[in-house]
Structure formats: C-alpha cells, structure tokens
KEKOLZA-944584 format. One record per residue (C-alpha): residue number from 1; residue in one letter; x, y, z. Coordinates in nm, 3 decimals. Example, Ala and Ser with C-alpha at 12.3 -4.5 7.8 and 13.67 -1.06 7.14 Angstrom:
<lodrens>
+-----+----+---------+---------+---------+
:   i : aa :      xx :      yy :      zz :
+-----+----+---------+---------+---------+
:   1 :  a :   1.230 :  -0.450 :   0.780 :
:   2 :  s :   1.367 :  -0.106 :   0.714 :
+-----+----+---------+---------+---------+
</lodrens>
This chain:
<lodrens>
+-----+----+---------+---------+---------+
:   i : aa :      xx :      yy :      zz :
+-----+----+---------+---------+---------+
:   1 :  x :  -0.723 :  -1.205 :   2.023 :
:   2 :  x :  -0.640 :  -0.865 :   2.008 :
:   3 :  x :  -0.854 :  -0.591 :   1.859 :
:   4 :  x :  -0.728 :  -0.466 :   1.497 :
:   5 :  x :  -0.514 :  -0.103 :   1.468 :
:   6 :  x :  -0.692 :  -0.045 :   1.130 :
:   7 :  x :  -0.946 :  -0.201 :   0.927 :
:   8 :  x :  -1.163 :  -0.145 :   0.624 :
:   9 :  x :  -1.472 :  -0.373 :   0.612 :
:  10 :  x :  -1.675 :  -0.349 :   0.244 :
:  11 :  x :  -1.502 :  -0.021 :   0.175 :
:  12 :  x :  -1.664 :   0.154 :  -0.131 :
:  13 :  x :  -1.553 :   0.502 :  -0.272 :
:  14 :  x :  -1.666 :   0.743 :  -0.556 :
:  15 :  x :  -1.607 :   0.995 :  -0.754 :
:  16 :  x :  -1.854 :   1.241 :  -0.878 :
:  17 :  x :  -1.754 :   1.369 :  -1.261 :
:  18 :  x :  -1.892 :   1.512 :  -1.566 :
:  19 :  x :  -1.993 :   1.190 :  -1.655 :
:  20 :  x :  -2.144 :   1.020 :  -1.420 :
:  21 :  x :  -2.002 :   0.842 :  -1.089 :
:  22 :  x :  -1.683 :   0.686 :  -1.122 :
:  23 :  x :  -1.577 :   0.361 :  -0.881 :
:  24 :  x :  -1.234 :   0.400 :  -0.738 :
:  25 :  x :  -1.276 :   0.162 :  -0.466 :
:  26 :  x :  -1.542 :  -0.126 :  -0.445 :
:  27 :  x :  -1.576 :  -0.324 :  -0.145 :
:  28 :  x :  -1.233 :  -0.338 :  -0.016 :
:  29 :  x :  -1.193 :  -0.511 :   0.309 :
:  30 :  x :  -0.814 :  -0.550 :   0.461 :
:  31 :  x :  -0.702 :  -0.530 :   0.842 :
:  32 :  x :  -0.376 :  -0.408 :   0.999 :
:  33 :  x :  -0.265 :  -0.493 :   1.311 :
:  34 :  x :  -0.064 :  -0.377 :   1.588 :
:  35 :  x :   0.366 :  -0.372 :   1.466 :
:  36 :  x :   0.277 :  -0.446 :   1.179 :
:  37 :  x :   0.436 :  -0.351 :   0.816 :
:  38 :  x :   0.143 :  -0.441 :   0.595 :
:  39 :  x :   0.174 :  -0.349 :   0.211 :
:  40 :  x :  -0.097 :  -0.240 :  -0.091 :
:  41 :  x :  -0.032 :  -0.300 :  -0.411 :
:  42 :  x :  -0.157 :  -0.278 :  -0.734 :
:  43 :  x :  -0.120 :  -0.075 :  -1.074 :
:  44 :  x :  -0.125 :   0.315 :  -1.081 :
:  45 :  x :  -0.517 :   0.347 :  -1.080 :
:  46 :  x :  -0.625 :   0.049 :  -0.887 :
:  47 :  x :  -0.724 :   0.251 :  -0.586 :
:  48 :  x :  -0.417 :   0.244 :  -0.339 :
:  49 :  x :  -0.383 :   0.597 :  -0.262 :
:  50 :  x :  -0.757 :   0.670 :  -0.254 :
:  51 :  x :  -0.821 :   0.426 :   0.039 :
:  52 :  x :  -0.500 :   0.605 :   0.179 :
:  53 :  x :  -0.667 :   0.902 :   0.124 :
:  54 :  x :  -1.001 :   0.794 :   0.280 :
:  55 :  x :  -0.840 :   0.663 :   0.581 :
:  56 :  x :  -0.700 :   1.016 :   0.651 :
:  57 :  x :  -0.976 :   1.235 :   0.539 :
:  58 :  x :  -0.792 :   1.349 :   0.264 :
:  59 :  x :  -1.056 :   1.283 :  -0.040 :
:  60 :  x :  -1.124 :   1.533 :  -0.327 :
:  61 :  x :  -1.439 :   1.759 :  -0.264 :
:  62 :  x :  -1.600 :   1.542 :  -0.533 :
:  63 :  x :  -1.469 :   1.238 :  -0.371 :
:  64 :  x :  -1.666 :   1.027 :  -0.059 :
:  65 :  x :  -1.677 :   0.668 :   0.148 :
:  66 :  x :  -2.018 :   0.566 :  -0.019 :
:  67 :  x :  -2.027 :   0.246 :   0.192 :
:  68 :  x :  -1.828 :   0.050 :   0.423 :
:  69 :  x :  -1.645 :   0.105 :   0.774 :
:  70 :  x :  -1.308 :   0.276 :   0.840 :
:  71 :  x :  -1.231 :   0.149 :   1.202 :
:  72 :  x :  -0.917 :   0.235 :   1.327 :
:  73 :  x :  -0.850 :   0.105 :   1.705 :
:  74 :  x :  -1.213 :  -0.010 :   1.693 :
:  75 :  x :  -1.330 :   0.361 :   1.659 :
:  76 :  x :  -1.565 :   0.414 :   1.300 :
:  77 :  x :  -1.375 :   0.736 :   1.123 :
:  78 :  x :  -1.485 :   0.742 :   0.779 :
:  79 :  x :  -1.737 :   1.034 :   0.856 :
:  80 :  x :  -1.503 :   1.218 :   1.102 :
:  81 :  x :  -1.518 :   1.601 :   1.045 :
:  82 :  x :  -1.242 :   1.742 :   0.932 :
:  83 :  x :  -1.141 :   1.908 :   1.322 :
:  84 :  x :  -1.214 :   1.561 :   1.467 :
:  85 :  x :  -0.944 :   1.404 :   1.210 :
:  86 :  x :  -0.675 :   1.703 :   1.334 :
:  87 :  x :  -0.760 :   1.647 :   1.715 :
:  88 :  x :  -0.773 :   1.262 :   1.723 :
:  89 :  x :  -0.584 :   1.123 :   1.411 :
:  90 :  x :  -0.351 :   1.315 :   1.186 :
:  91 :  x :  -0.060 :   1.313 :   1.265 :
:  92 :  x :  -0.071 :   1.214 :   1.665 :
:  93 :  x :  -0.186 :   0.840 :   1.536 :
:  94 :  x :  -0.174 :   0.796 :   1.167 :
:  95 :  x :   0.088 :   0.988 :   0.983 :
:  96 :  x :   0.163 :   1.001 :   0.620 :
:  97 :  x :   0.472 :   0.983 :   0.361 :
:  98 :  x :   0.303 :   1.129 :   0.081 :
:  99 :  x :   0.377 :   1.050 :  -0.325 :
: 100 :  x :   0.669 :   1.270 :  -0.426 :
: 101 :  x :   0.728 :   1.375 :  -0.028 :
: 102 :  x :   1.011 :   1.583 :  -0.102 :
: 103 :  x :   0.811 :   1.839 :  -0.204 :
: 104 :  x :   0.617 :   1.818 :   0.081 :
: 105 :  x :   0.844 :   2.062 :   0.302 :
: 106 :  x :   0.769 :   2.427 :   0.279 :
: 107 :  x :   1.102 :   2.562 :   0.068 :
: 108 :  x :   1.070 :   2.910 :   0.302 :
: 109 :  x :   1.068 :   2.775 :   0.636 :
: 110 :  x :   1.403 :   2.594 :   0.842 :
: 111 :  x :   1.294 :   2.206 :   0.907 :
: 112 :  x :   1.307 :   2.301 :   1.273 :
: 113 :  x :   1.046 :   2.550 :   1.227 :
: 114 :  x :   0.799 :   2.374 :   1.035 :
: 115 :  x :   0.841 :   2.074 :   1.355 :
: 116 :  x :   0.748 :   2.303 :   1.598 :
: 117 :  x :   0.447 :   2.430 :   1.396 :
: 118 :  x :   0.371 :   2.069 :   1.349 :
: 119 :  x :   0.346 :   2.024 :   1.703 :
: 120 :  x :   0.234 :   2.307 :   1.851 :
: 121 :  x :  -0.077 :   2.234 :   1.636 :
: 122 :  x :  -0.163 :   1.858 :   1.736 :
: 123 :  x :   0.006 :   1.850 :   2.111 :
: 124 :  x :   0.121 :   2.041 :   2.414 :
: 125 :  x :   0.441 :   1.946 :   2.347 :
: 126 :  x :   0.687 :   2.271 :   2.367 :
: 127 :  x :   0.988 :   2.402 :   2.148 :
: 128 :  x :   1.267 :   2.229 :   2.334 :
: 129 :  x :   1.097 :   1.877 :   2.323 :
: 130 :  x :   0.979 :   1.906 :   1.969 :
: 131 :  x :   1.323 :   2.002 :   1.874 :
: 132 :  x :   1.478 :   1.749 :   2.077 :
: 133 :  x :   1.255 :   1.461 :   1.921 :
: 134 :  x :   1.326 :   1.572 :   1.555 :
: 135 :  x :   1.694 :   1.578 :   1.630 :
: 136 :  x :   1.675 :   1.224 :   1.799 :
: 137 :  x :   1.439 :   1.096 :   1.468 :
: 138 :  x :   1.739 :   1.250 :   1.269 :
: 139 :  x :   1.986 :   1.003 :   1.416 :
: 140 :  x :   1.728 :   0.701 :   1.339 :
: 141 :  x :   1.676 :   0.760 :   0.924 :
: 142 :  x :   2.068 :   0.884 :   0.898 :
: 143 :  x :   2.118 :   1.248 :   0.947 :
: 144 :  x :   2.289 :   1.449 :   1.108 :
: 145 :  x :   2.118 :   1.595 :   1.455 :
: 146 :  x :   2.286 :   1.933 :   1.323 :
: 147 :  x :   2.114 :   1.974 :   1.005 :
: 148 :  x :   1.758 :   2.029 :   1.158 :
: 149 :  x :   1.799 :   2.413 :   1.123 :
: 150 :  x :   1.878 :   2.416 :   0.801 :
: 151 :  x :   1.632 :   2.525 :   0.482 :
: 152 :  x :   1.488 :   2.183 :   0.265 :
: 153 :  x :   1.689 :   2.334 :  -0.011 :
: 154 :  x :   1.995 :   2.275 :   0.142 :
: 155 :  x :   1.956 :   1.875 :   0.153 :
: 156 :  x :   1.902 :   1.676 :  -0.148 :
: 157 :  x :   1.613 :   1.496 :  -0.253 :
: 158 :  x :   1.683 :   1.135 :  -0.062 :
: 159 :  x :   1.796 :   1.367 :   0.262 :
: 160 :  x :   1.454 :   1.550 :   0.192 :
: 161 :  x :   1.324 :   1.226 :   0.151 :
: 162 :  x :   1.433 :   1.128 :   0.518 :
: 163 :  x :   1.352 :   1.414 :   0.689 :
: 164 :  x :   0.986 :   1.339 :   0.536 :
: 165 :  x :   1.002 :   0.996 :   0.738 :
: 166 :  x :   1.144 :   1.180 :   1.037 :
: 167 :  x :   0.828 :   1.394 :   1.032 :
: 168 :  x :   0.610 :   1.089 :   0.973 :
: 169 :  x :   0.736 :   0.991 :   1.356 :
: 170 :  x :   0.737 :   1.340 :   1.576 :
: 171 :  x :   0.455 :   1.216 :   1.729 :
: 172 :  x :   0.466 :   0.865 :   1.784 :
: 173 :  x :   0.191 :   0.788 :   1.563 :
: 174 :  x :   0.051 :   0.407 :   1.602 :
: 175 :  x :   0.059 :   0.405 :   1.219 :
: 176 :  x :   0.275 :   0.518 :   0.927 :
: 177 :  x :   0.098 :   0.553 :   0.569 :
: 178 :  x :   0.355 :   0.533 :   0.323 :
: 179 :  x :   0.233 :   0.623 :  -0.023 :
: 180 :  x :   0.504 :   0.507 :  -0.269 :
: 181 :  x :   0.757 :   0.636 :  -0.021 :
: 182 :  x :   1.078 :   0.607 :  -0.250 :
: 183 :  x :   0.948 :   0.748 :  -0.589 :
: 184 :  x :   1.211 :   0.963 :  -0.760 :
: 185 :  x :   1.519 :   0.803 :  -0.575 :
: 186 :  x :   1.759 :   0.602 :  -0.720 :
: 187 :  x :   1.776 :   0.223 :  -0.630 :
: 188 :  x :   2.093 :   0.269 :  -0.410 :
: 189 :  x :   1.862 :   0.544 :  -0.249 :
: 190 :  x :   1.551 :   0.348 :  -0.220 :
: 191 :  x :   1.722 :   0.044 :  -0.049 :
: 192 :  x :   1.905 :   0.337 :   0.192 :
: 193 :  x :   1.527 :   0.424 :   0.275 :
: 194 :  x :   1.381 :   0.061 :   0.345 :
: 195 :  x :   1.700 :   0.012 :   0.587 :
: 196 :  x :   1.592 :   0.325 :   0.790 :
: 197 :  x :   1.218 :   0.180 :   0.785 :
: 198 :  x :   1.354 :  -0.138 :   0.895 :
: 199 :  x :   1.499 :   0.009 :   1.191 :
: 200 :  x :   1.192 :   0.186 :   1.323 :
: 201 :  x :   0.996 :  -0.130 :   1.315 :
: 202 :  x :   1.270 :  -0.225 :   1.500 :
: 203 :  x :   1.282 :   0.054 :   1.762 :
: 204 :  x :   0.959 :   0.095 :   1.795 :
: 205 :  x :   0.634 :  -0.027 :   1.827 :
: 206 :  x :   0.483 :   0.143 :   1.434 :
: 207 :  x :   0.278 :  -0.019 :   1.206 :
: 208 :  x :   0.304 :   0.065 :   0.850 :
: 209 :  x :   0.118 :   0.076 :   0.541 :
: 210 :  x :   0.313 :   0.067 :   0.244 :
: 211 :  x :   0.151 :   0.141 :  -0.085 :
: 212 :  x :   0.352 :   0.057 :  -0.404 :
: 213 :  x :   0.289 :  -0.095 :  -0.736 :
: 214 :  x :   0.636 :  -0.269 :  -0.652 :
: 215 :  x :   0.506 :  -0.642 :  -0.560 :
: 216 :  x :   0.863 :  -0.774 :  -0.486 :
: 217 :  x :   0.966 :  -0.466 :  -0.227 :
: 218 :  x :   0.643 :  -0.575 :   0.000 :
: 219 :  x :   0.739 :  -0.948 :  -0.011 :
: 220 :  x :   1.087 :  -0.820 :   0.131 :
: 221 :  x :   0.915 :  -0.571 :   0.351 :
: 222 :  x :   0.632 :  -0.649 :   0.476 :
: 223 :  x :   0.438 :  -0.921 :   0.707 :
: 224 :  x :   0.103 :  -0.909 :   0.553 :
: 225 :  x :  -0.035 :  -0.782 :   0.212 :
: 226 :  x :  -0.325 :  -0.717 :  -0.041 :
: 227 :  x :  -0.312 :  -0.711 :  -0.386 :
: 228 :  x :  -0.580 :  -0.433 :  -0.567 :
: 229 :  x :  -0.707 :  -0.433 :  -0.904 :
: 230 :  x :  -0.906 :  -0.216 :  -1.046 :
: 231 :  x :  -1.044 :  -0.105 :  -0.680 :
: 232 :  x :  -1.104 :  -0.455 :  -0.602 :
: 233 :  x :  -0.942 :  -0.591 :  -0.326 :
: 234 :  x :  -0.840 :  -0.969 :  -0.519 :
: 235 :  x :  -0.642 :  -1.147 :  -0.262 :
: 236 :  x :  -0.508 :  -1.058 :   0.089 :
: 237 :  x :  -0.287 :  -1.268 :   0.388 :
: 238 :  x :   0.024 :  -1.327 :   0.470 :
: 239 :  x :   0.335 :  -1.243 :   0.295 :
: 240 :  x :   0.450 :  -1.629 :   0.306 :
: 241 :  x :   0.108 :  -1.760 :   0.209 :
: 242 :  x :   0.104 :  -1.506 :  -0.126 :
: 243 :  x :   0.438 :  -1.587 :  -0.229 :
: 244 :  x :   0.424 :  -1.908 :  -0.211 :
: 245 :  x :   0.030 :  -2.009 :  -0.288 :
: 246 :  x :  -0.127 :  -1.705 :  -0.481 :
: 247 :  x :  -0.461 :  -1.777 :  -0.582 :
: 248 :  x :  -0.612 :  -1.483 :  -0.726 :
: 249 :  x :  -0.493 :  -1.486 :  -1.138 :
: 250 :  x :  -0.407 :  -1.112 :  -1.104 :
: 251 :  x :  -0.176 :  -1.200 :  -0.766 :
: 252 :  x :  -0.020 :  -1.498 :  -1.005 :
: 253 :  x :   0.060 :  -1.285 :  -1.294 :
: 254 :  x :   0.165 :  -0.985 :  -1.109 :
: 255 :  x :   0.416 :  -1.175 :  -0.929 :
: 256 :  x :   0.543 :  -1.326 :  -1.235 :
: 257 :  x :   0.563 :  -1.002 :  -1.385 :
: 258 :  x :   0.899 :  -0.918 :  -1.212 :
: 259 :  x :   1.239 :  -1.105 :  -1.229 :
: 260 :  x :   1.351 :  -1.359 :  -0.981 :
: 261 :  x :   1.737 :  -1.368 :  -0.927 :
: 262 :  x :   1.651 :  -1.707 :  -0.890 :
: 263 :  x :   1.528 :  -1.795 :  -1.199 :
: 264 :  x :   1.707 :  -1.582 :  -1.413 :
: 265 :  x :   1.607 :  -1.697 :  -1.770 :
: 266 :  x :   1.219 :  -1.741 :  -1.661 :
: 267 :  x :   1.043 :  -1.563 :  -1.936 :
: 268 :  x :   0.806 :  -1.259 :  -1.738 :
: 269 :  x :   0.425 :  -1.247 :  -1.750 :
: 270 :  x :   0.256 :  -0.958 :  -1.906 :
: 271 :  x :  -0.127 :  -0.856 :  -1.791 :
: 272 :  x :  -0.213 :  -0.751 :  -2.099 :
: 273 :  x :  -0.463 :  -0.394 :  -2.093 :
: 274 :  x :  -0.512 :  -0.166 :  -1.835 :
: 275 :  x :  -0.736 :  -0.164 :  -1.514 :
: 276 :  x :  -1.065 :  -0.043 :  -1.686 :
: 277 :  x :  -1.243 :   0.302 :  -1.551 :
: 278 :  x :  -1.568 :   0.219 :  -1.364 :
: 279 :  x :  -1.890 :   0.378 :  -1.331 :
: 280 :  x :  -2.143 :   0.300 :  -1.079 :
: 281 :  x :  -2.141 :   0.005 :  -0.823 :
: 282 :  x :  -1.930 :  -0.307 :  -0.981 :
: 283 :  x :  -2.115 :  -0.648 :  -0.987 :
: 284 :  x :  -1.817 :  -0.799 :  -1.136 :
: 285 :  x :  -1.507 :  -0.890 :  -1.144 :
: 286 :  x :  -1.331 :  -0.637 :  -1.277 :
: 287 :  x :  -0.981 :  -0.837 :  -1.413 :
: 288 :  x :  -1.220 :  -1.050 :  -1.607 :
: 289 :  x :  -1.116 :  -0.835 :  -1.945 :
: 290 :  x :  -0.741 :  -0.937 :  -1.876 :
: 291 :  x :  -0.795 :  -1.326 :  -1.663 :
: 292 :  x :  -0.699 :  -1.563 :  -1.955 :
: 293 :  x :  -0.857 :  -1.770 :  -1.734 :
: 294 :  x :  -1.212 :  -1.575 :  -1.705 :
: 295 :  x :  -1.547 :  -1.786 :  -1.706 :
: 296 :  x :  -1.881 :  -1.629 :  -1.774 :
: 297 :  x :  -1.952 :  -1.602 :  -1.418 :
: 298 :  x :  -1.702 :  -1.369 :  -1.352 :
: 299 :  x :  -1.840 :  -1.096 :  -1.549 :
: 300 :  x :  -2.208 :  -1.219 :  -1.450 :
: 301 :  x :  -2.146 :  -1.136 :  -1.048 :
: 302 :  x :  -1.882 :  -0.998 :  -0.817 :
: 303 :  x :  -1.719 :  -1.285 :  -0.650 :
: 304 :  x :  -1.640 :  -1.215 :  -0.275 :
: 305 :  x :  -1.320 :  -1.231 :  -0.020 :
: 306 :  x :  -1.376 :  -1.592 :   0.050 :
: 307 :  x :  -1.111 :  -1.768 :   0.304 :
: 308 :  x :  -0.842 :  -2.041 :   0.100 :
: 309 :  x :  -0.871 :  -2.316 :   0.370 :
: 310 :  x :  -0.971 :  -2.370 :   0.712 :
: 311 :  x :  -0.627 :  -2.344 :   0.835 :
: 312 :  x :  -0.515 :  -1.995 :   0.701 :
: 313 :  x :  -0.768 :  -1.748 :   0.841 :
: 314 :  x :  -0.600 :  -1.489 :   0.719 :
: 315 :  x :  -0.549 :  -1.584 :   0.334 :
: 316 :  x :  -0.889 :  -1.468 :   0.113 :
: 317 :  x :  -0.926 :  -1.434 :  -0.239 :
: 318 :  x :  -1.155 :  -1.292 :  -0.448 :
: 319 :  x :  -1.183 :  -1.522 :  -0.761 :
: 320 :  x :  -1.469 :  -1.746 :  -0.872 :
: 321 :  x :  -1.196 :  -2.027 :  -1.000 :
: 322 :  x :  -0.973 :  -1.946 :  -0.623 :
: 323 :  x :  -0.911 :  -2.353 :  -0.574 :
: 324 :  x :  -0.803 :  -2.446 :  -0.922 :
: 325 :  x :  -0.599 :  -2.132 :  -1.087 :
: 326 :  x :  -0.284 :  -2.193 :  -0.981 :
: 327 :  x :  -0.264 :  -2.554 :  -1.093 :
: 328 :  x :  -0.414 :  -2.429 :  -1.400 :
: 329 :  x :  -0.120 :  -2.165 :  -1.437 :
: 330 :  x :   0.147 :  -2.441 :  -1.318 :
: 331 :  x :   0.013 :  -2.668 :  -1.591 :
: 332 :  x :   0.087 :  -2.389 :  -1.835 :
: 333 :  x :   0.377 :  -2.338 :  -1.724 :
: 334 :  x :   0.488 :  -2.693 :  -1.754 :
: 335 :  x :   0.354 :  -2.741 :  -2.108 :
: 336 :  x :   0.576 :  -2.434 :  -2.208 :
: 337 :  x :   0.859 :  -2.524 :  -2.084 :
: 338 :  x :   0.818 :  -2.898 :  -2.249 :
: 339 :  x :   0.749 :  -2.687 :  -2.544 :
: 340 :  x :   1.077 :  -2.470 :  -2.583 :
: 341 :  x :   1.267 :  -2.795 :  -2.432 :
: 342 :  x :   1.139 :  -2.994 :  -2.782 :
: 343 :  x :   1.230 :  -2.727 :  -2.959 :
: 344 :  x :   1.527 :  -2.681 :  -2.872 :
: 345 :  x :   1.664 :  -3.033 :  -2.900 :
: 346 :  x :   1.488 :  -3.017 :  -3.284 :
: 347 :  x :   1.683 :  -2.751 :  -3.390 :
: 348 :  x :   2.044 :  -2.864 :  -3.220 :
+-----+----+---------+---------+---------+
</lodrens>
C-alpha cells in the first residue's frame, strides 16, 4: 500500500489570548492520498482553516501545533522553520487558494510579473518558462493566454479568481489547499470554478484539499472527506460511505441541513447553537451541547476515531452512540412523517 501524500495524526492546536489558551484544533487525525480531491468541512470556527494554516506554516505568532504529527510524503513538518517551509514546501509541493483569493494579487504589479517573482524565488526556473507555464495554466481554468500581462484590476473578480488557481499550479505542486475557494462568486461562477478544478484532476496528477462549510459541493467534488466540529475531527471516509451511512449525529444533521433536489418537500435539520469556544485540552465531546441525542458519557470523556466495521477501513467516527444513531435518527424520521401523514388525513 502506498505511503500517504499528507496526514495529520492526533493533531492539536492553540491559541494563546488574554484569557487563557484557546483550543482550535483537538486531536484531528485525517490522511490524503496521492490524486486525490479530499474535502474539510465544518461551520465557520470549527478549525478548517487553522489545520490549513498549520499544514503550511502559516499560524498566528500566538498560534502553535501543541501535539500531534504533520507528515506530508512521510516527512514530519509541523516544526519546519519558516526557510525550510519556502525551500521544501510552499509553493513547489503544497500550494494554496486562500479565503477571499482575489485579493491575493498585488493590484501594482502585471500577473506576469508577480509569476516570475513567484518562481524565481522557489526554483531555477527562468522568465521564458515561467511565462510559458502561466500562459499554458491560463488555457486550463479558461483564460485567455494573452491576458497574463495585464494588471489584476483589469479582470474581474471570478477571472481574478482563476488566475489565483492558475498560480496555485506554476509549480506542479503534489497538493492544492483550497480554502473556501469560491467565496464571493456567484453560483453560475462557482460551478465555472469546480469545472476548471475538475479538469486539473483530470490533467494532472494534484491532490486537493478543499475546505468549505458547503457539505453538498464535497459530496459532488470530492473522493474522501471529514466532517469538523468544534476542532474535533467527528467522522471521516469515503464520500460514498458518508452519504450514504453517516454515523456521527453532527455528519447526520449537517447533511440534512441542505436541500435535496430529490426530496424536495423534506423539511431541513437545524443544529441548533453554535460550536462553543474552548479553553484548554478537550476531554469531551464537544457537539454534546447541540447532539439531541447526547448521553452523559459524552460530556464525561472524549470519545475517539474508532473504525465503523471491519470492512471499511477507511470510515471512523468519533461518537460514543457511532452503531446506533442513525437508526435512532431514521426512527425519528419515520415517526414524523407518520405524524404529519395523520394529520393531514384529520384535517381533509
């Protein structure tokens, strides 16, 4: 079996603030392998974009990897310096669409110019080939080979938005970070940008990690996933084998949470709350204020990433009640639609 591209084993990372230290991410564990698009998801706060920024050396001053392993291509790189990140990752084998990556480009510079910066400062590639690669990477997210001299103002935000993801693949990273990659674009926009990352999985041999609170766009997207909450890692596997059998009651309800074209008049879930701020090291589970179906042990321990069944490897959850809550939620589900079924007929 092939060795993982990226993995994060028992990942833990905290803040230092005015009031004591604050938990962003507790013991996440998740691997990413070679070609493949592998999506994180979870509410704004649950931790996404800190293990993104982790993973690239990009934490706040106040902000470290307290425990756990980074690996990526078997290599530990949580405590990299900051000139071993430049030399052997940014960029050359992990790249990154940031949050709001249109304003990423510097407004006073031509695209061209700030590619040939780019590479001049991670490679010995020269002017011609760096300039020949953008215009090439151009063709692949849909623009024009022409436009690579012009200024960032000149192109609008989804063109921005493109050139971003062009970027991303000057140097034929291994792996793409995509951090909420179409935020700001329309929906006619977005689905313009998930064709153009469709076609470089198909080109080429990049994996991707796409972060998004958007549960449905990774089930279309992606090949594997985990679900955060909180900076909990609740359930991870296969795209198939969470759609189908979630067994983590945050995974259930967040799926439920958005419409099904489907199912059109299936009433949506709501998680009542908000993922809660915490401080310390967590010894619980930390969707136990919001699980309707919560048991004292959940808030008594932290329950770990635990394998379904014997024949899905690949499918953990982290959930005291893992073997029963979906029949439990099913059951619901049943009895309410018996329920509005009665009531109907009684008042027709």
């Amino acid at each position: 079996m092939s060795e993982p591209l990226l993995e994060a084993e028992n990942v833990s990372i905290k803040y230092e603030t005015s009031s004591g230290m604050v938990s962003a991410v507790s013991d996440a564990s998740f691997v990413i392998d070679e070609g493949e698009y592998f999506g994180l998801v979870g509410e704004s706060g649950s931790g996404k974009s800190t293990i993104a920024r982790a993973i690239m050396g990009g934490l706040d001053d106040n902000g470290q990897v307290t425990s756990g392993t980074i690996r990526y291509k078997g290599e530990e790189i949580q405590d990299y310096t900051n000139k071993q990140l430049n030399e052997k990752i940014r960029w050359k084998e992990i790249s990154l669409i940031p949050q709001s990556s249109m304003n990423s480009l510097n407004p006073l510079q031509r695209v061209s110019e700030q590619a040939v910066e780019l590479v001049k400062v991670h490679t010995d590639m020269n002017k011609e080939e760096a300039l020949d690669r953008l215009g090439e990477l151009f063709e692949i997210v849909g623009l024009p080979e022409n436009r690579i001299s012009d200024y960032p103002h000149q192109f609008s935000g989804g063109m921005q938005q493109r050139a971003i993801i062009a970027f991303s693949l000057l140097l034929e990273p291994s792996l793409i970070i995509a951090d909420e990659p179409t935020t700001a674009l329309d929906v006619i926009m977005q689905d313009q940008v998930f064709k153009y990352l469709d076609r470089i999985q198909e080109e080429t041999d990049t994996s991707m990690l796409l972060i998004t609170h958007d549960i449905s766009l990774v089930f279309e997207t992606c090949d594997s996933m985990a679900i955060m909450h909180a900076g909990q890692v609740a359930e991870t596997g296969e795209i198939t084998s969470l759609f189908d059998e979630p067994r983590h009651p945050y995974s259930i309800m967040l799926q439920q949470s958005f419409p099904d074209i489907r199912h059109p008049n299936r009433e949506l879930e709501v998680i009542d709350g908000e993922p809660p701020t915490l401080h310390g090291d967590v010894d619980f589970c930390a969707f136990a204020d919001r699980c309707p179906w919560a048991v004292e042990e959940c808030t008594a321990s932290a329950p770990s990433l635990e394998n379904i069944d014997s024949t899905d490897s690949a499918h953990k959850a982290a959930c005291f009640r893992k073997d029963e809550v979906l029949d439990l939620y099913r059951s619901e589900q049943e009895s309410k639609s018996d329920q509005r079924a009665k009531t109907k007929g009684d008042t027709s």
